[in-house]
VEXDREN-2710 file (C-alpha; in Angstrom, 1 decimal):
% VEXDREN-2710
k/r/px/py/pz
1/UNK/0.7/-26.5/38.5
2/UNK/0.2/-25.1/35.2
3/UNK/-3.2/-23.1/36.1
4/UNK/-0.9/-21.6/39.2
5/UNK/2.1/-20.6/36.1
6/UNK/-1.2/-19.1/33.6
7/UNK/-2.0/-17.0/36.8
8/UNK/0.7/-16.2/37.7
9/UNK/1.5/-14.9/34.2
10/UNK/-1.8/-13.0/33.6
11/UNK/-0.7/-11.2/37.0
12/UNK/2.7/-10.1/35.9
13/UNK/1.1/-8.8/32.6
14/UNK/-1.3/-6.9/34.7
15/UNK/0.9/-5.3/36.8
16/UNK/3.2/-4.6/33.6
17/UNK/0.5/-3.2/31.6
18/UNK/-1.1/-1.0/34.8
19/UNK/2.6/0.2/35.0
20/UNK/2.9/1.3/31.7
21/UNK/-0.6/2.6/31.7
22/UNK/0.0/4.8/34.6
23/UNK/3.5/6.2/33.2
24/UNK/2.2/7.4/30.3
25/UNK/-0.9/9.5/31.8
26/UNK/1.4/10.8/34.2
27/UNK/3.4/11.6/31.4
28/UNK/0.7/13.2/29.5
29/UNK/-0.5/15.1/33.1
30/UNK/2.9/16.4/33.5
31/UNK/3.8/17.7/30.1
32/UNK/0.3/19.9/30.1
33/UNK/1.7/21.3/33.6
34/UNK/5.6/21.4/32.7
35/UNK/3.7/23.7/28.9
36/UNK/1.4/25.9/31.4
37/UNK/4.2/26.4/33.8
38/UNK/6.6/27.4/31.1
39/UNK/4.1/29.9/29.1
40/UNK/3.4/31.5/32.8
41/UNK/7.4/32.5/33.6
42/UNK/7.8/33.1/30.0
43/UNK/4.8/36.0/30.1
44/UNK/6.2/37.2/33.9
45/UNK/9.9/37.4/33.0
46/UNK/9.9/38.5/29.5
47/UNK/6.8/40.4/29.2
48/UNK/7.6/43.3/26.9
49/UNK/7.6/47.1/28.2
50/UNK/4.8/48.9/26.2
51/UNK/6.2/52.4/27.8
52/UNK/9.2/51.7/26.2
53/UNK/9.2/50.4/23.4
54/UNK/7.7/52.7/20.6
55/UNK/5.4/50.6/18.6
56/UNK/5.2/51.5/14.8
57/UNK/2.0/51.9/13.3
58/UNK/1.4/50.1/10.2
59/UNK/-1.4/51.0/7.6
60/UNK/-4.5/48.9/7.7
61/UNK/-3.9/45.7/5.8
62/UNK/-6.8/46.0/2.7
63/UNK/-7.4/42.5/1.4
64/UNK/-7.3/41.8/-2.4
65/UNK/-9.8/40.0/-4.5
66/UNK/-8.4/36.7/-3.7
67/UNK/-8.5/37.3/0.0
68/UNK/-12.5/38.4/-0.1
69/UNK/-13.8/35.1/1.0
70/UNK/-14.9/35.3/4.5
71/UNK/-13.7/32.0/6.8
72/UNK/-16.6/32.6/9.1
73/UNK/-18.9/31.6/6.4
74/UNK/-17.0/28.0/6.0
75/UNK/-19.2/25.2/7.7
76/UNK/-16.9/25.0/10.5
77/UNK/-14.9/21.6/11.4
78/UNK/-15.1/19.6/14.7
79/UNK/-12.7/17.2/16.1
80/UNK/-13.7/15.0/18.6
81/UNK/-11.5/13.0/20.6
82/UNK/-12.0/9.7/21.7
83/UNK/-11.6/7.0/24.9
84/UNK/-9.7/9.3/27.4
85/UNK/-9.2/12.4/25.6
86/UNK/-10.1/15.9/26.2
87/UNK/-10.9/19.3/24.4
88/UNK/-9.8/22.7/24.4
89/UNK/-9.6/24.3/27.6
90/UNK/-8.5/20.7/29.5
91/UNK/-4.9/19.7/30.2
92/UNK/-3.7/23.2/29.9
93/UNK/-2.0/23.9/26.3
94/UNK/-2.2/20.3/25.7
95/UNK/-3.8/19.6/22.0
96/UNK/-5.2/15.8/21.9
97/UNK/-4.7/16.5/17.8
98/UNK/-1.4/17.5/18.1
99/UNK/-2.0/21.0/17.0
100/UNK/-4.0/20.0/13.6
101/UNK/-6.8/22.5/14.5
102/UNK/-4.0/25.2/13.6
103/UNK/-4.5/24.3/10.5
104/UNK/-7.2/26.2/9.4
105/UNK/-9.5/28.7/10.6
106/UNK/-12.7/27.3/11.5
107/UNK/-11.8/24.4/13.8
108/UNK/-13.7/23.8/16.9
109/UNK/-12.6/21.1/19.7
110/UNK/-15.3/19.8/21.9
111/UNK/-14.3/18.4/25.8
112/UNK/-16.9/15.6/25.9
113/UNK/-16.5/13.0/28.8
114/UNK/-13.4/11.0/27.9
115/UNK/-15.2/8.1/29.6
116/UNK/-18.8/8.2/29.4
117/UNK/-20.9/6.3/26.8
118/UNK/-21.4/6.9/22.9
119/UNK/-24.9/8.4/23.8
120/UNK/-23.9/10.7/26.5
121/UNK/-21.2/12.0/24.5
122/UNK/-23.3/12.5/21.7
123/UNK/-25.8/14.5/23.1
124/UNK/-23.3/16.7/25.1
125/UNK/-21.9/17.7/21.5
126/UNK/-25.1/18.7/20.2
127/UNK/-25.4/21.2/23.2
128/UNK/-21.5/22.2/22.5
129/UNK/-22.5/23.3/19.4
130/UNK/-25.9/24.6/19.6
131/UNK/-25.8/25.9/23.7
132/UNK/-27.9/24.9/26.1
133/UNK/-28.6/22.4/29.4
134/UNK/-27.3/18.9/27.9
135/UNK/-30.2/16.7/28.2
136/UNK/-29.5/13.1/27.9
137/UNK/-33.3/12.2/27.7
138/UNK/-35.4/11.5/30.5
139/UNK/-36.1/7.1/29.6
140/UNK/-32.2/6.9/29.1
141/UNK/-31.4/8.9/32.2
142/UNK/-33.7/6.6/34.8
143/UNK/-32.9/3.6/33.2
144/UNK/-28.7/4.6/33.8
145/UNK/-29.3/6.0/37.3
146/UNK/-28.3/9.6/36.7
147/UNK/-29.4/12.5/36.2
148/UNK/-31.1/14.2/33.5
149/UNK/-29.3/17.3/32.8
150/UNK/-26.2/18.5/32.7
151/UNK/-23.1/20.8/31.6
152/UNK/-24.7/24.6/30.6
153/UNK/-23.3/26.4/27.3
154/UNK/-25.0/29.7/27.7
155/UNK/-23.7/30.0/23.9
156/UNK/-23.3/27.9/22.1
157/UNK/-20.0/27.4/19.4
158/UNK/-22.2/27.0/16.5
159/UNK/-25.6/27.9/17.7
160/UNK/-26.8/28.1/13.8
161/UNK/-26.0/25.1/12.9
162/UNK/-29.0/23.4/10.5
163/UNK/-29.3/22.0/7.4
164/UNK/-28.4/25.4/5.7
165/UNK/-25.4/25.6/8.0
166/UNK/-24.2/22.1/8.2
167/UNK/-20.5/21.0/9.6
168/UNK/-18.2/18.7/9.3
169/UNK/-17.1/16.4/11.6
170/UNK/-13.4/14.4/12.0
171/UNK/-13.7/11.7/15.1
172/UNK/-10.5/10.3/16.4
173/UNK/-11.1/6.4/17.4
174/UNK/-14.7/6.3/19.8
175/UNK/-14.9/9.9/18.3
176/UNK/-15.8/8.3/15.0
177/UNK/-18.5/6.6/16.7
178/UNK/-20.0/9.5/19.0
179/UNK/-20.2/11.4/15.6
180/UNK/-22.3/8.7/13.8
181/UNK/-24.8/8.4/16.7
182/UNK/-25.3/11.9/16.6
183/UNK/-25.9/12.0/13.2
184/UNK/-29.0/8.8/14.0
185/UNK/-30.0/11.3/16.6
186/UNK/-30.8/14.5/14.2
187/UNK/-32.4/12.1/11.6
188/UNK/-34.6/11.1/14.4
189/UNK/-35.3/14.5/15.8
190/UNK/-34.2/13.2/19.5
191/UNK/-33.4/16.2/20.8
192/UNK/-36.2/17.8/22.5
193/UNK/-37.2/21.4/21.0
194/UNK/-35.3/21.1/17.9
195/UNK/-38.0/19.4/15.6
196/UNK/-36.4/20.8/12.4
197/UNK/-33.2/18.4/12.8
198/UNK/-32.0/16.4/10.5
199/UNK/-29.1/13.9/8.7
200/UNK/-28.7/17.1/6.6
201/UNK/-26.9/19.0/9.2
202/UNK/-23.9/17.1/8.7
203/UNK/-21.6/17.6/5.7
204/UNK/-19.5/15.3/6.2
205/UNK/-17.7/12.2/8.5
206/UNK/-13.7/12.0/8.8
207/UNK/-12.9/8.7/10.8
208/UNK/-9.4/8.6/11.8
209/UNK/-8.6/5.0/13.2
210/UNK/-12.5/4.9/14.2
211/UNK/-13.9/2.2/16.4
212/UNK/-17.4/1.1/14.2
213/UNK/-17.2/-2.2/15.0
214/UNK/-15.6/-3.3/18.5
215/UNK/-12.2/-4.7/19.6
216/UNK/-11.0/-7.4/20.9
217/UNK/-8.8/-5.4/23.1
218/UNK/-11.3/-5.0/25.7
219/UNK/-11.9/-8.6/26.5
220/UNK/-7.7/-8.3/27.0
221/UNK/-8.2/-5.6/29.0
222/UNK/-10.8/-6.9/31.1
223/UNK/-14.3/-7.2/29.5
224/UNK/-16.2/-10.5/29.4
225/UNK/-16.2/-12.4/25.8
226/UNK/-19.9/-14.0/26.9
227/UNK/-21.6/-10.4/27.0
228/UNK/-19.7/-7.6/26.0
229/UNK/-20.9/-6.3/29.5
230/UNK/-19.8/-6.8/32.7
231/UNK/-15.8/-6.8/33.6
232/UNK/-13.8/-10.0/34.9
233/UNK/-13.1/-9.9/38.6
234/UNK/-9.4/-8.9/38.4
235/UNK/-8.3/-6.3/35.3
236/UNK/-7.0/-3.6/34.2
237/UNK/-10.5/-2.3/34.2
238/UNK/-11.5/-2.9/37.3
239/UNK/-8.3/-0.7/38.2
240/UNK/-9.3/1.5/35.8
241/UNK/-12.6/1.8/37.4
242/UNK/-11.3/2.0/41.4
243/UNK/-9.4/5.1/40.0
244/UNK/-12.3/6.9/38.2
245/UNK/-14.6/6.2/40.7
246/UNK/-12.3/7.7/44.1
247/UNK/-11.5/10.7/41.4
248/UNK/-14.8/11.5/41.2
249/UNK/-16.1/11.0/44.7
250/UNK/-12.8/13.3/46.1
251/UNK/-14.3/16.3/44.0
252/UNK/-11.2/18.5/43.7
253/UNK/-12.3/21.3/41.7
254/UNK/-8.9/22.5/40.0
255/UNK/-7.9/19.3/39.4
256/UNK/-11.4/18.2/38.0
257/UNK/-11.5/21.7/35.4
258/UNK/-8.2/20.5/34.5
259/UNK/-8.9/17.1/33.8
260/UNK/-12.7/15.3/33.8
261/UNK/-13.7/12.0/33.1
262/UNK/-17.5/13.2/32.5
263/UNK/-19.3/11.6/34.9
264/UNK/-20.5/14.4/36.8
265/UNK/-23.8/14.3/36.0
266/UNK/-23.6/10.4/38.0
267/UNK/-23.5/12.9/41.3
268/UNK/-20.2/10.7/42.5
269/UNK/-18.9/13.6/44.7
270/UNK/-18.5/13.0/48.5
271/UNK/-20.8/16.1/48.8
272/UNK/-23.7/13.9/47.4
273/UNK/-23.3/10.5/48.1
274/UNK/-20.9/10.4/51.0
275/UNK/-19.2/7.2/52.2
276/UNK/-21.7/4.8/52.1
277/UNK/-22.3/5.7/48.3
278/UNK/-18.4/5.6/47.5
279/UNK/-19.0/1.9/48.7
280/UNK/-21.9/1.3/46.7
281/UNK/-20.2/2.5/43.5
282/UNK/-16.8/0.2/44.6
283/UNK/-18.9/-2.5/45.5
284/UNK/-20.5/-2.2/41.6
285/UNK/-24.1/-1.3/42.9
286/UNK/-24.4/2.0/41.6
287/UNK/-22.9/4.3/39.1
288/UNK/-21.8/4.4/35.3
289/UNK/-20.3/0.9/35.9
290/UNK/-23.0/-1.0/37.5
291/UNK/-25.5/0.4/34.5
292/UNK/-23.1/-0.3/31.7
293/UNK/-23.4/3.6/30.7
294/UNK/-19.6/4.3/29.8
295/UNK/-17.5/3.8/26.7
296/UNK/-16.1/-0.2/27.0
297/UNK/-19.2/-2.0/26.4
298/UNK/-20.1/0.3/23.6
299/UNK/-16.2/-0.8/22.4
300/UNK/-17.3/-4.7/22.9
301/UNK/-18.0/-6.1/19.4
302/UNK/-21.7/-7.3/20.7
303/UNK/-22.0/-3.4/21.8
304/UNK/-21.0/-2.1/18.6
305/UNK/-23.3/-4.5/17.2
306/UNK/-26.3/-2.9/19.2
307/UNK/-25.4/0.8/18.5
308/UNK/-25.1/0.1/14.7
309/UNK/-28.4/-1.8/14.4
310/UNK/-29.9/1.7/14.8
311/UNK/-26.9/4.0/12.5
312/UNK/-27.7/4.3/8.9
313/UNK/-25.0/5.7/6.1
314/UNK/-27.0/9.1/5.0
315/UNK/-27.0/9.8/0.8
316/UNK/-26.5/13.4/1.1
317/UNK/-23.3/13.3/3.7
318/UNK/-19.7/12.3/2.4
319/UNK/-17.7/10.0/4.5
320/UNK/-14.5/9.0/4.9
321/UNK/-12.0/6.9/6.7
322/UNK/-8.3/6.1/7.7
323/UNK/-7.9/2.7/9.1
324/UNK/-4.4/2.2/10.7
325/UNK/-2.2/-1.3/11.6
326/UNK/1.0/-1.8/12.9
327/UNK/0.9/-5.8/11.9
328/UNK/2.2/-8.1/8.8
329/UNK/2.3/-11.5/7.9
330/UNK/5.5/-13.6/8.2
331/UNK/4.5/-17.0/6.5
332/UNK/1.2/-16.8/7.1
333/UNK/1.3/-15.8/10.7
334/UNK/0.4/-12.3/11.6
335/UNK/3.0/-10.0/13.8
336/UNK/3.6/-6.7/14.7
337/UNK/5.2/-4.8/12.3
338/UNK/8.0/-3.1/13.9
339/UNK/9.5/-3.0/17.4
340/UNK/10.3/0.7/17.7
341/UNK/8.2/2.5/15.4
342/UNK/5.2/1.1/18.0
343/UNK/4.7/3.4/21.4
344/UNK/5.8/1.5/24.3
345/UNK/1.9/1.8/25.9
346/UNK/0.9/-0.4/22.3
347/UNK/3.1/-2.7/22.0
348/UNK/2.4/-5.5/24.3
349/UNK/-1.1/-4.7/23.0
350/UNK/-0.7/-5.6/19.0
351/UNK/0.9/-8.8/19.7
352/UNK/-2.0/-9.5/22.0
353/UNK/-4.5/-8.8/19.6
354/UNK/-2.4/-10.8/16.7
355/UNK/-3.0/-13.7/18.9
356/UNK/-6.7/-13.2/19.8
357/UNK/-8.8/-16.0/20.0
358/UNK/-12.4/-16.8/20.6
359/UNK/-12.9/-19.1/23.7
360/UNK/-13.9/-22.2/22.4
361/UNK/-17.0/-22.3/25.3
362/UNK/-18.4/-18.9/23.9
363/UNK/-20.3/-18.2/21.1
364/UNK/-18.8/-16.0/18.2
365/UNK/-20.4/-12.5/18.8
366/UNK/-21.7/-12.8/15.2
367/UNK/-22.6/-15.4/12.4
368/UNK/-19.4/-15.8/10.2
369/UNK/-17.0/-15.0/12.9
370/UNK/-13.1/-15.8/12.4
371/UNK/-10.6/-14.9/14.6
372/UNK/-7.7/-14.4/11.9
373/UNK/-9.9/-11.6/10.4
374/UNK/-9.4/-9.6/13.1
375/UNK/-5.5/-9.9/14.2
376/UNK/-4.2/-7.2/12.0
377/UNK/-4.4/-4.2/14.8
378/UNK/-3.3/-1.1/15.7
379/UNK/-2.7/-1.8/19.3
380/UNK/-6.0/-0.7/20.1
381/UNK/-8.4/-1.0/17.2
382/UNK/-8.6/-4.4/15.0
383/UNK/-8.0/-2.9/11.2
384/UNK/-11.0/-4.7/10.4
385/UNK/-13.4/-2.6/12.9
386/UNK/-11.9/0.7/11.0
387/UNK/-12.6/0.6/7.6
388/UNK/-16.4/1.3/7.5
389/UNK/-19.5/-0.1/9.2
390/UNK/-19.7/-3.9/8.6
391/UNK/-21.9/-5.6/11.5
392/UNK/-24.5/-6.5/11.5
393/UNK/-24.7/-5.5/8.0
394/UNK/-21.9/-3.5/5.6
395/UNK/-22.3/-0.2/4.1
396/UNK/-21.5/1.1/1.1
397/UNK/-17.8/1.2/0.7
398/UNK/-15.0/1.9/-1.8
399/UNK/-11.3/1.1/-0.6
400/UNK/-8.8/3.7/-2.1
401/UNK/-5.1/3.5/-2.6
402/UNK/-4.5/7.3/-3.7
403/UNK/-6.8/9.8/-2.9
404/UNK/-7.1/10.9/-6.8
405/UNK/-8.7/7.5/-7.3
406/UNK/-11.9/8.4/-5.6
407/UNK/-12.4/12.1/-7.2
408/UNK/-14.6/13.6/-7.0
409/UNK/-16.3/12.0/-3.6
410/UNK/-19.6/10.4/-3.6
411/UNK/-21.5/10.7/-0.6
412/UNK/-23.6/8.0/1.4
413/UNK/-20.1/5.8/0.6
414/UNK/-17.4/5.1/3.1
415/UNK/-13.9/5.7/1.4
416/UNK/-11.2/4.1/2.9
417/UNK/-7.6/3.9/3.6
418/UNK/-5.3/1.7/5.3
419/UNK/-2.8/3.4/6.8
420/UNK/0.8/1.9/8.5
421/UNK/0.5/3.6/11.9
422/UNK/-0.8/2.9/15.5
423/UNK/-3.3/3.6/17.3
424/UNK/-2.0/7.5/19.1
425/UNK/0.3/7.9/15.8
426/UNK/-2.0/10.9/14.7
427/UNK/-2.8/12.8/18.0
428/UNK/-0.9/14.0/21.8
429/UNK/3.4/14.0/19.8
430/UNK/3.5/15.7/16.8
431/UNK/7.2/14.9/16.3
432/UNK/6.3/10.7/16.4
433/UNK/3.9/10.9/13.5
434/UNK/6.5/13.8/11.5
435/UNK/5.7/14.4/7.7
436/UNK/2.9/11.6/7.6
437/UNK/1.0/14.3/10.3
438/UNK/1.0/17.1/7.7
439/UNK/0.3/14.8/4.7
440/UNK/-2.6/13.1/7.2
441/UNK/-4.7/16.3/8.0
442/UNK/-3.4/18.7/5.0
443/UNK/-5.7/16.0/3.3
444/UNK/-8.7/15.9/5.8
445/UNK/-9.1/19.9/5.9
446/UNK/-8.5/20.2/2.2
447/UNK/-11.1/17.3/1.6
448/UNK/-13.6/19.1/3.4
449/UNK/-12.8/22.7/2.3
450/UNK/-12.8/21.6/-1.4
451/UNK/-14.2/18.0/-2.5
452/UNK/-17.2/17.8/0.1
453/UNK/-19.0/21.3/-0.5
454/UNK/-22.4/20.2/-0.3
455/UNK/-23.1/24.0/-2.1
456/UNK/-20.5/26.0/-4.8
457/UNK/-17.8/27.3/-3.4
458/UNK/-18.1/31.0/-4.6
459/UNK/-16.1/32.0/-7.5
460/UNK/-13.4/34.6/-6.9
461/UNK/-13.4/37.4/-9.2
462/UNK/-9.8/36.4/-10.8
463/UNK/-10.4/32.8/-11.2
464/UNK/-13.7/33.1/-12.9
465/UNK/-11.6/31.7/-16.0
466/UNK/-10.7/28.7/-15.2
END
């Protein structure tokens, strides 16, 4: 009797949480077409009469010595999104950051697969930026079952990008992660051609609630605790992964440039693998989720484990992080923090994740484990997993309360703030996050504009006095 109440519960919180999942990205999908709809009858019906109206010619604006710096020779600065986000050009008008890269003038916004694995994300940005076929490596590519190129940038947005023209980077959650890879991968000189690459090309690391080290929310959403691997039988996953899979395979073109979960170069389409391949992919015989080559197991603790075994913290690159919660301590016992200032989708997730625990029949994913150290949560991320690289070893880091603590930065040591907030507080609504937005990226573009030059900022002619 009590197994058949435990299932029946699990089932309800399914269907609650598949519910509130799908409300939201429909949500999301319809704002981006309610904002393109609206910008389309605003430019027909109020489209301004050139013939008409005489336009006044104003003299040629001349720009005075403090104006004589040039913003195309800034390093420029790249947000990547992370698990189910998108780039410029997708969703419309939609801006996963909210608008941030208004902010300043160099800002570029990669579209990397919102669902495809820390390593195929990372070498699609390195072709954003430089141009050309993505290659995800030929060993990686047989051993995943897909193929070896993919998406051409006949230009690429940053094509001299090197050590003399390095950039910085600001990763949003798995962004964080996809950044740091990348970073391993140009120290390595992975990238086939390009045997001048180095950890040199990147300035500098933003984490903004970044996943280094797991979450427990994917065994709650499905994952297995005994391997970080494979996906239990009946989950929000395995929902997750019915949908993906019979978006893919449909192939509808508009609907695919508008949104993409990446996996085209898995060949999913009904043009290529017909019927009997859509039933080897739902049947878990083929595809990204038979080979484990998409984001969750990279999310796992033991996968985060594995990818960090490999990612070093550089000396010559600055890095810093915001690590968010939406959790306190009531006598001892750790709850969520508020009831309204968390979105709806989150929630049910932070009190989840404050009451995680380790099945007793599995192993802890590494030596020292304790489940209290990782309650405090953002209803996505464990606070814990944000700060800095810790497992299997910790890097170099250096907690700060006020940012005029740590000045001027150090580099090759992970700064660190916790910040109250969950875990889509910072990106997609503006209005939810409200002053704490500004004060959030005013101080990551303004940290890598002026604290994490790696050269002199030249010296305009009317400050050369102070």
């Amino acid at each position: 009797m009590i197994r058949w109440w435990i299932s029946a519960l699990q089932l309800t919180e399914l269907f609650v949480s598949s519910i509130v999942h799908l409300l939201y990205g429909f949500y999301i999908f319809s704002s981006a077409v309610a904002g393109d709809l609206s910008q389309v009858l605003n430019e027909y019906f109020f489209k301004p009469n050139v013939n008409v109206i005489e336009v006044k010619q104003e003299p040629p604006y001349v720009p005075t010595a403090k104006h004589t710096i040039d913003a195309n020779t800034l390093p420029p600065i790249v947000l990547v999104h992370g698990i189910f986000g998108f780039g410029k050009g997708k969703l419309g008008g939609l801006s996963y950051f909210a608008g941030a890269e208004k902010k300043d003038e160099r800002v570029l916004v990669p579209d990397l697969g919102s669902l495809t694995s820390i390593y195929d994300r990372a070498r699609e940005l390195f072709y954003y930026l430089k141009g050309g076929k993505v290659d995800y490596g030929e060993e990686h590519s047989k051993a995943c079952g897909h193929s070896q190129f993919g998406r051409v940038y006949e230009q690429g947005h940053y094509p001299e990008w090197d050590e003399d023209h390095p950039i910085h980077f600001v990763g949003h959650s798995a962004g964080a992660q996809v950044v740091r890879v990348l970073q391993q991968m140009l120290a390595d000189k992975a990238f086939k051609g390009y045997e001048n690459t180095s950890e040199n090309w990147v300035l500098s690391i933003t984490s903004l609630s970044g996943a280094f080290n797991g979450t427990t929310r994917t065994y709650l959403d499905g994952m297995q605790p005994e391997d970080g691997r494979t996906m239990k039988p009946i989950c929000l996953l395995q929902l997750c992964r019915i949908g993906v899979i019979i978006y893919d395979w449909l192939d509808i073109v508009w609907l695919k440039d508008y949104y993409n979960f990446g996996f085209d170069h898995f060949n999913m389409s009904w043009k290529k693998m017909g019927i009997r391949g859509l039933l080897d992919c739902l049947m878990g015989n083929t595809g990204p989720f038979a080979s484990g080559d998409w984001i969750l197991p990279d999310l796992t603790i033991q996968g985060s484990l594995q990818l960090n075994c490999h990612l070093q913290t550089f000396p010559n690159t600055y890095y810093f992080s915001y690590a968010t919660k939406r959790t306190r301590k009531i006598m001892g016992i750790t709850v969520p923090s508020s009831i309204f200032g968390i979105h709806p989708l989150l929630f049910i997730r932070v009190l989840q994740m404050t009451q995680w625990r380790q099945p007793p029949d599995v192993p802890p994913p590494y030596k020292g484990y304790r489940d209290k150290d990782w309650w405090d949560n953002d209803g996505a991320l464990n606070t814990i997993s944000m700060t800095h690289p810790r497992l299997p070893i910790e890097h170099p880091s250096c907690y700060v309360v006020n940012d005029s603590d740590c000045q001027p930065l150090q580099p090759g040591i992970w700064y660190y703030k916790i910040v109250e907030a969950d875990h889509i507080f910072f990106i997609v609504n503006r209005e939810r996050a409200g002053v704490q937005f500004d004060l959030i990226y005013d101080a990551i573009f303004e940290r890598c504009r002026k604290h994490v030059y790696r050269k002199n900022l030249p010296t305009l002619p009317d400050q050369s006095h102070h």
